[in-house]
N, C-alpha and C positions, 0 to 999 in steps of 0.2 A: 473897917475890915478887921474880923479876929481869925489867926493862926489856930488850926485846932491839933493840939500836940499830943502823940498817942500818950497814955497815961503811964504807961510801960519805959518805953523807948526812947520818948520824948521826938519820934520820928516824925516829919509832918503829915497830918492826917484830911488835913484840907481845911479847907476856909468859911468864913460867914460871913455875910453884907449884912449890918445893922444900919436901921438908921439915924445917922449924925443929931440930928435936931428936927422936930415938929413942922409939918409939911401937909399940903396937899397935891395930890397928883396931878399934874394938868398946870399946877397955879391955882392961886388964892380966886382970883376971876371964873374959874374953868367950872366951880362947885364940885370934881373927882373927888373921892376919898380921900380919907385924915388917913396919915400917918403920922405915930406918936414916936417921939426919939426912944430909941433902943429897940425897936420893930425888929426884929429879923427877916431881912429881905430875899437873901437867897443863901443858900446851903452848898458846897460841894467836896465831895468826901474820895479820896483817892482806895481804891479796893484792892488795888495788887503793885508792886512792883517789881519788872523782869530784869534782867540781866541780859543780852543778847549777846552773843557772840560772832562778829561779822564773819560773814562767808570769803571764802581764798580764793 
């Protein structure tokens, strides 16, 4: 997993699943797709941050 840090701010800006080492999906037996290490698996990127202030 890589931290993805705003370039500015250095605030965090959300994350990336690569992946580790050469694979396939399923298992070696199952014939799913290759994955090659460093693949980017999945993305998620934070868009806002609030502040709330709780109700009395």
């Amino acid at each position: 997993m890589r931290v993805l840090p705003d370039p500015e701010a250095f605030a965090h800006r959300g994350v990336r699943r690569v992946a580790g080492m050469d694979y396939r999906v399923g298992g070696k037996a199952s014939g799913g797709p290759f994955v090659a290490k460093g693949t980017p698996l999945a993305t998620a990127t934070r868009l806002a941050t609030v502040v709330v202030r709780p109700a009395t």
